[in-house]
matplotlib code that plots the C-alpha trace (Angstrom):
import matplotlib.pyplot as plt

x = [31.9, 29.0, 26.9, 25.5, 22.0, 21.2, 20.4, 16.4, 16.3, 13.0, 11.6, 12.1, 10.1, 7.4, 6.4, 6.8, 7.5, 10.5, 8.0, 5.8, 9.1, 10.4, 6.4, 7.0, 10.4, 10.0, 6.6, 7.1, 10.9, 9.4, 6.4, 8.5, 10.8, 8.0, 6.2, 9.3, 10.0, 6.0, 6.2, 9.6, 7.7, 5.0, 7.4, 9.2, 5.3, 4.2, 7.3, 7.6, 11.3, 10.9, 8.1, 9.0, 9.4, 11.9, 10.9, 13.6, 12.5, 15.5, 15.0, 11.4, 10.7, 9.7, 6.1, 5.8, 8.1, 4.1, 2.5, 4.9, 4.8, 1.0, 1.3, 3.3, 0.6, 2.5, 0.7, 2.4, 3.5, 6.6, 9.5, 9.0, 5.3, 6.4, 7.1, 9.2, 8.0, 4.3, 5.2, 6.8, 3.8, 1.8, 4.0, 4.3, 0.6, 1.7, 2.5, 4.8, 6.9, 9.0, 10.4, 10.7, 12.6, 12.4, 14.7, 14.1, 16.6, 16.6, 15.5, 13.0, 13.7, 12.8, 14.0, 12.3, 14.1, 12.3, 13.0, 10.5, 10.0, 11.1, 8.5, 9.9, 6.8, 2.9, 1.2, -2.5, -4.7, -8.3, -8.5, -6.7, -3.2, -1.1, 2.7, 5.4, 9.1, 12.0, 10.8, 7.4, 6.2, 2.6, 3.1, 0.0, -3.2, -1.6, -0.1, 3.2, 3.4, 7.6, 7.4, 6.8, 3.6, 2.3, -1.0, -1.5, -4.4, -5.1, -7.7, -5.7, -7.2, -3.8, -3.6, -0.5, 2.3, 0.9, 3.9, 3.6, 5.9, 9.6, 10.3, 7.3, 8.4, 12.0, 10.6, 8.8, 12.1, 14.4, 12.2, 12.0, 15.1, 16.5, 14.2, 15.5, 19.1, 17.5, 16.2, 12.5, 10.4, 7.5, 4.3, 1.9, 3.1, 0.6, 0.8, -1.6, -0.7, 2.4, 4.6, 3.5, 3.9, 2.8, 4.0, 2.1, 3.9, 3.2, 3.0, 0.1, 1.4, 1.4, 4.3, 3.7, 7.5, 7.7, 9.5, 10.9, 12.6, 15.2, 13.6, 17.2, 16.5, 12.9, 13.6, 16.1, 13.4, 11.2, 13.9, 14.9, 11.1, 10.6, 13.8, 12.5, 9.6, 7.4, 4.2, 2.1, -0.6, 0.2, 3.7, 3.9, 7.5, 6.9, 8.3, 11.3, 13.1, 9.6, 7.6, 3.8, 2.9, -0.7]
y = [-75.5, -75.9, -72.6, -71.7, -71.5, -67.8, -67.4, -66.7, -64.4, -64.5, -61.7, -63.8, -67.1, -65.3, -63.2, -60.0, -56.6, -54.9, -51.7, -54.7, -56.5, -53.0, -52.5, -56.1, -55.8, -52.8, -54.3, -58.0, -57.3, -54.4, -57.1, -59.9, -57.9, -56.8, -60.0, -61.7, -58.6, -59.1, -63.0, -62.4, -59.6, -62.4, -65.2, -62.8, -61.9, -65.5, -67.4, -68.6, -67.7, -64.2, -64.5, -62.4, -65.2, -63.2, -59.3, -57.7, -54.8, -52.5, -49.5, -50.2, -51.4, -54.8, -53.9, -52.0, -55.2, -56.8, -53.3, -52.3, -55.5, -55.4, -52.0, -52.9, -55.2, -57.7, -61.0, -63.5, -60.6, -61.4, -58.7, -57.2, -56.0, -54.2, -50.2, -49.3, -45.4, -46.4, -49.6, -46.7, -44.0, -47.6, -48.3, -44.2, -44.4, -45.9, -42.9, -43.8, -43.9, -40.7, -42.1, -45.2, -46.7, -49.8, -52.2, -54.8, -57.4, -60.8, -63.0, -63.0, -60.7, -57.2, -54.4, -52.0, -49.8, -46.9, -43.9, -44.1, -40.8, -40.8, -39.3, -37.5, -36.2, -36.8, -33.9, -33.3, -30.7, -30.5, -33.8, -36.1, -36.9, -36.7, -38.3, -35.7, -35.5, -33.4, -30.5, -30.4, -33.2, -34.9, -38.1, -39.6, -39.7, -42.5, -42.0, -43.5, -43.4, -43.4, -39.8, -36.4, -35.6, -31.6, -30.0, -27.1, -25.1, -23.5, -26.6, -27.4, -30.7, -31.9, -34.4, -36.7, -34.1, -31.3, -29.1, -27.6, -24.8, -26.6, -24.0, -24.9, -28.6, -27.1, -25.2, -28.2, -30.5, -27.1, -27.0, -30.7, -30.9, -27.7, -28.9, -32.4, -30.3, -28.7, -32.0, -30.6, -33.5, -32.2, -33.7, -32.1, -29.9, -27.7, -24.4, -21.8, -19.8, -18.9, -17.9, -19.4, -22.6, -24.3, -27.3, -29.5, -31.2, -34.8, -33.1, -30.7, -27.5, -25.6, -23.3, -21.2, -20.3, -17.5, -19.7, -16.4, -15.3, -16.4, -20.2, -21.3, -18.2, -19.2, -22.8, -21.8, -19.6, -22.1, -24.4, -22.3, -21.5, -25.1, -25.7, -22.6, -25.0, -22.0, -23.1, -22.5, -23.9, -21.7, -19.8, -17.7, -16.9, -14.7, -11.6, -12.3, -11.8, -11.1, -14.0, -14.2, -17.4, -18.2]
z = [-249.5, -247.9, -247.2, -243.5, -242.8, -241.6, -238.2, -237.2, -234.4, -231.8, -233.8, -236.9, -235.0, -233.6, -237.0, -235.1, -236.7, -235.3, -233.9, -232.2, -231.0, -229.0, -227.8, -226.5, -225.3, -223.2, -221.3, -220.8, -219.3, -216.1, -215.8, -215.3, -213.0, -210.9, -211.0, -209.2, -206.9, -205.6, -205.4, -203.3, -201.5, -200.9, -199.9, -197.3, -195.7, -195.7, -194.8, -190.8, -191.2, -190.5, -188.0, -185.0, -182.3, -179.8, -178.7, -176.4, -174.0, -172.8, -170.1, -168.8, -165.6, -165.2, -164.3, -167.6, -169.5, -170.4, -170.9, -174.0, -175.7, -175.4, -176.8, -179.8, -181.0, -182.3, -183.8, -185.4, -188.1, -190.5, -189.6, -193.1, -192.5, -189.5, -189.0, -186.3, -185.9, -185.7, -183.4, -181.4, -181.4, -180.2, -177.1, -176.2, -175.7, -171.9, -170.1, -167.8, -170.9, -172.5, -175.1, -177.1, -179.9, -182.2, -184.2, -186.3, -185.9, -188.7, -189.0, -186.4, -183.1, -182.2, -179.5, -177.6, -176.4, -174.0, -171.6, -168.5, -166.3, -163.1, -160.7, -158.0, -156.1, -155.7, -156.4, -155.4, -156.9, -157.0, -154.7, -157.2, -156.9, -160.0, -160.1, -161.6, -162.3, -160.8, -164.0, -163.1, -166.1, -165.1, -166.1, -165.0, -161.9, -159.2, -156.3, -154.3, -150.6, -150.9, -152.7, -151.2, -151.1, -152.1, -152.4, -154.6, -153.6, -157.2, -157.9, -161.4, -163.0, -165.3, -167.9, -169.0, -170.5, -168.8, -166.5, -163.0, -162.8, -162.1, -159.5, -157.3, -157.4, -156.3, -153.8, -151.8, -152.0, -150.9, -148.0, -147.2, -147.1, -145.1, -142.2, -142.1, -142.0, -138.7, -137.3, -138.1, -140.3, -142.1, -142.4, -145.4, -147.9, -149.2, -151.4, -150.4, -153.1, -156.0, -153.2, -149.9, -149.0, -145.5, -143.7, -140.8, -138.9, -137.5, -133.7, -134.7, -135.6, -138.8, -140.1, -143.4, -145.5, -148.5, -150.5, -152.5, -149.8, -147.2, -146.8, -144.9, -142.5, -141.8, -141.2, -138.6, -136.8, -136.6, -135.1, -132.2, -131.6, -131.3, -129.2, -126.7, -126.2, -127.6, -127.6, -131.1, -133.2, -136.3, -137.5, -140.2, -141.1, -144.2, -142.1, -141.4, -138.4, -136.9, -136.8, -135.9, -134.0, -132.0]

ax = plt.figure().add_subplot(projection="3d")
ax.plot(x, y, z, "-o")
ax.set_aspect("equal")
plt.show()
């Protein structure tokens, strides 16, 4: 009966002590691991697979479509090297924008999705105009001749994110639109202070409203004054039933 050659193990080849062969064991086996976990790394980076090629904007409008991509700064970079929360702090530096949010899609696509503010009135303090939504957000200095236009005689200078008192804003539309409900159209809207706030009309004449008190009242004051054919430069209807007109 022949006899069988004991089996050398790779300890055995290489001449290694058991101690050494552990030591060895428990080093090469992580490096190799993290060897091929960097080269795949590497290949995802490099390859032209995962290029993004196709960047989807959702809920901007199409004047601001160019403005986010710009924003995003994205050149030619593989998906994998990208970070959606600081692409999004990029693109939130445009301030028309109020929110923004961004997916990476494989192999090669992204979407942007954003929340722009909606101005609702031009607001002009200090001689610059500022635009600002229905809660009294400044979203930026411009100006839009389709908006209703208010000047606020407390020379504020406001920056991006800064707020005008939502009630003020209120106060100007309330107005606006109780004297289109009595055929009246205003002309400027301008606060002269917290509480008063004046209107000149397109035909020369100025009326001046305590917007804390009855503003329906006042507006229907002025229309029968105006219906009367009362003659007047000036109104001030901040007393009531008793109105002081020159």
């Amino acid at each position: 009966m022949q006899r069988r050659r004991p089996s050398r193990n790779w300890r055995a080849i290489l001449g290694l002590r058991r101690a050494d062969a552990l030591w060895l064991r428990d080093r090469l086996i992580p490096c190799a691991v993290l060897a091929l976990v960097t080269g795949a790394f590497a290949f995802l980076l490099r390859s032209p697979l995962f290029v993004v090629h196709t960047v989807r904007v959702q809920g901007a409008p199409a004047a601001l479509t160019t403005a986010v991509v710009r924003a995003a700064g994205i050149n030619n970079q593989s998906l994998f090297a990208l970070n959606p929360q600081q692409l999004a702090a990029r693109i939130l530096t445009i301030p028309d924008l109020q929110n923004a949010r961004v997916s990476l899609n494989l192999p090669d696509a992204m979407t942007i999705n954003v929340l722009a503010y909606q101005p609702v009135a031009v607001w002009v303090s200090a001689g610059k105009s500022y635009l600002v939504t229905e809660d009294g957000t400044v979203v930026k200095p411009g100006d839009d001749a389709k908006l209703l236009h208010v000047t606020d005689n407390s020379g504020h200078t406001y920056a991006h994110g800064d707020h005008i008192a939502p009630a003020s804003v209120r106060a100007a539309f309330t107005l606006r639109d109780l004297l289109a409900g009595q055929q009246i159209s205003g002309g400027d809207y301008t606060f002269l202070d917290a509480h008063s706030l004046s209107v000149r009309s397109t035909a020369g004449w100025q009326a001046i409203f305590d917007i804390t008190g009855n503003v329906a009242q006042q507006t229907r004051i002025l229309s029968a004054l105006l219906a009367r054919g009362v003659p007047f430069q000036l109104v001030d209807l901040r007393f009531g039933n008793d109105p002081y007109y020159r």
